[in-house]
C-alpha positions as CSV (number, residue, x, y, z in Angstrom):
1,X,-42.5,-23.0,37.4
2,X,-43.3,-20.7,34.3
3,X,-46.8,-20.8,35.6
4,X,-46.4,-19.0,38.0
5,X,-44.4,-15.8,36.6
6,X,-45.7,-12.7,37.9
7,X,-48.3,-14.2,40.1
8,X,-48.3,-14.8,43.7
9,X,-47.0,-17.9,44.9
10,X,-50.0,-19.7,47.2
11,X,-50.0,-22.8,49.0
12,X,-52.7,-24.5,50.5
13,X,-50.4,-25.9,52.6
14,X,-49.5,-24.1,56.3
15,X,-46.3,-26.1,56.5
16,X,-43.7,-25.1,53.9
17,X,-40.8,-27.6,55.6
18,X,-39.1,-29.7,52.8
19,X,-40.6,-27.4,49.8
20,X,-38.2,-25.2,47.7
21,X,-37.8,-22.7,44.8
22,X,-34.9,-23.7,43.1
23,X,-32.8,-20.9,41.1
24,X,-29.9,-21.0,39.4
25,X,-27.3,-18.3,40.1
26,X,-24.0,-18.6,37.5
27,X,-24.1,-22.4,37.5
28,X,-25.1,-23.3,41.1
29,X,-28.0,-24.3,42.2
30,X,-29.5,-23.3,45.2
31,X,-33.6,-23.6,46.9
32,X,-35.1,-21.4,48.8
33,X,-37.5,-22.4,51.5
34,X,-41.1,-21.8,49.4
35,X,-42.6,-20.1,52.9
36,X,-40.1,-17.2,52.2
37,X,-41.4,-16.8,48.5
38,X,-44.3,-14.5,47.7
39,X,-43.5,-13.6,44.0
40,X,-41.7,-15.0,40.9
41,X,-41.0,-12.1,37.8
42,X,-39.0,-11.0,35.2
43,X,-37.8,-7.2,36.6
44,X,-38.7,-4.6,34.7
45,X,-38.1,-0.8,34.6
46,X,-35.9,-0.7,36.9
47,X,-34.6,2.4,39.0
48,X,-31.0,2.6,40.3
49,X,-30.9,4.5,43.6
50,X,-28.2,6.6,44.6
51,X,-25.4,5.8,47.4
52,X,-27.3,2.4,47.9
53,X,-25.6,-0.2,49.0
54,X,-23.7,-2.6,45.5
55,X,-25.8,-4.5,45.6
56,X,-29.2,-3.1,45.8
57,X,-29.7,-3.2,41.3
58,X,-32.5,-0.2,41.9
59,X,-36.2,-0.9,42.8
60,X,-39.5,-1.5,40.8
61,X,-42.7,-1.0,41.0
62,X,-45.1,-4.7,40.9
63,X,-48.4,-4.1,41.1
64,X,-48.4,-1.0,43.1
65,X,-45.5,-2.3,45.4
66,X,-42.0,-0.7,45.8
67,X,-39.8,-4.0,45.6
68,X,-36.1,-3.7,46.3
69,X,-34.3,-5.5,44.1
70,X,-31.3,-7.2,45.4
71,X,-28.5,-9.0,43.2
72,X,-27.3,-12.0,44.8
73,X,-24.1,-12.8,43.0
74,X,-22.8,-9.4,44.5
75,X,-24.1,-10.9,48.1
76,X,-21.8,-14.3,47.3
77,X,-19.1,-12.6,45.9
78,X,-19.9,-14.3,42.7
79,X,-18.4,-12.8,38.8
80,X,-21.5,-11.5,37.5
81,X,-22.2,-12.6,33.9
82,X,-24.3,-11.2,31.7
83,X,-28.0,-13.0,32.1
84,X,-30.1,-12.2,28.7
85,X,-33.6,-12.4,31.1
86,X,-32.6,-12.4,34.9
87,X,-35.4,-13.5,36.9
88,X,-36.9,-12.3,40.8
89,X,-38.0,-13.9,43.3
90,X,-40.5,-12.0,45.7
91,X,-39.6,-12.2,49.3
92,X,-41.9,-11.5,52.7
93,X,-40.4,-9.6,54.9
94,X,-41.9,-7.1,57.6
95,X,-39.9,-3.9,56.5
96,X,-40.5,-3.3,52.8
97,X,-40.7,-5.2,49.8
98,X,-37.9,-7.1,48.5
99,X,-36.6,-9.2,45.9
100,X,-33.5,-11.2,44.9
101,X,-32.2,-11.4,41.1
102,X,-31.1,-14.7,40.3
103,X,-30.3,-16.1,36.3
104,X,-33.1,-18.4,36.6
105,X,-36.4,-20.3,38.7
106,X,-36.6,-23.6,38.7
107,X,-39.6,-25.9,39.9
108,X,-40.4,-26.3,42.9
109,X,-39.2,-29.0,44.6
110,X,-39.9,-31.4,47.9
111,X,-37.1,-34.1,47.7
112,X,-38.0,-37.6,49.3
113,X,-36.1,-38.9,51.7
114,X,-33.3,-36.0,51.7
115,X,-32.4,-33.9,54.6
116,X,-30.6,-31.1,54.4
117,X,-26.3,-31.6,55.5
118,X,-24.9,-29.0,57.6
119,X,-22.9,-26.3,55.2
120,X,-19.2,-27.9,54.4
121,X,-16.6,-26.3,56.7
122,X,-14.8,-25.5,53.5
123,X,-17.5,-23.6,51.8
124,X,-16.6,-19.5,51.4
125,X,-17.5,-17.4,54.7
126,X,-20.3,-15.7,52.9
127,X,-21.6,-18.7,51.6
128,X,-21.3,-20.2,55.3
129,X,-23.5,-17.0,56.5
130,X,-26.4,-16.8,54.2
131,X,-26.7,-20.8,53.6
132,X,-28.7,-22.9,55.7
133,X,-27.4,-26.3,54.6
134,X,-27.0,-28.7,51.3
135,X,-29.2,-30.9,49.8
136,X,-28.0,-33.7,47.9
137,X,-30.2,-34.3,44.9
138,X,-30.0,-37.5,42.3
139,X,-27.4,-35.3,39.8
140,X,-26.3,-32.3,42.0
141,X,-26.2,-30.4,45.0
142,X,-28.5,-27.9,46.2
143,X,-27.5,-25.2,48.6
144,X,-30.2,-24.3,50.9
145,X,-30.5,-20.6,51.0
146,X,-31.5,-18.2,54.2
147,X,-33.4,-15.1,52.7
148,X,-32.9,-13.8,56.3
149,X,-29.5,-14.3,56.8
150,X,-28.8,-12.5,53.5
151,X,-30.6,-9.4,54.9
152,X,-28.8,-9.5,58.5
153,X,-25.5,-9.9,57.2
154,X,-26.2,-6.6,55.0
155,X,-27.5,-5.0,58.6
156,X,-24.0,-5.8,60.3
157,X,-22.3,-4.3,57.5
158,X,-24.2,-1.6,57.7
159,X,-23.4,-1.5,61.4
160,X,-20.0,-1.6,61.3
């Protein structure tokens, strides 16, 4: 997908169902649905913002757009390690200009034959709220990321 850093993700396709952005955040792989995607970057010059919310990192300015950028391991409750280059990926959404840090994009992917399993009744509650479903690939498991669910669980917090 390195072709595609810091350009706008197009498709000719109207139907995005079965296609995903796959990203690595500390060891797990996960997709996002490739309708949800608009941008793939490396963040730069970013600008913490005070009282936000943890996990907001700051926002940025891409090509005369104020992105929020969002850290996902605080959203899963995951240790953050160090990444050398963290990566973004560039949501749509209809009130601002967001995007999520993950360690690294993938390709994107369309797996044959798959579908997506409900999420484990096991998994972490978080995890349960913001994940759509698993995909079983040939070597490992793909959780199916919500970029929507991430965002309303921050609303109820905020709520509360």
């Amino acid at each position: 997908m390195k072709d595609v850093i810091g350009e706008t993700i197009e498709s000719q396709h109207e139907d995005y169902d079965g296609e995903y952005v796959t990203v690595l955040i500390q060891g797990q792989l996960f997709g996002l649905p490739i309708g949800d995607v608009e941008d793939v970057f490396e963040p730069q010059m970013v600008t913490s913002v005070p009282l936000s919310p943890k996990e907001v990192v700051g926002v940025l300015n891409l090509r005369g757009r104020l992105v929020t950028l969002v850290d996902v391991c605080v959203k899963l409750g995951i240790d953050q390690i160090t990444v050398e280059k963290p990566m973004a990926i560039g949501l749509r959404r209809d009130e601002g200009a967001y995007a999520l840090m993950v360690d690294e994009v993938g390709d994107v992917i369309r797996p044959d034959g798959s579908s997506v399993e409900p999420v484990p009744s096991h998994l972490d509650q978080v995890w349960k709220q913001v994940c759509t479903g698993v995909l079983q690939l040939e070597d490992q498991l793909m959780m199916v990321l919500d970029p929507e669910c991430i965002f309303e669980s921050e609303r109820e917090n905020r709520a509360a």
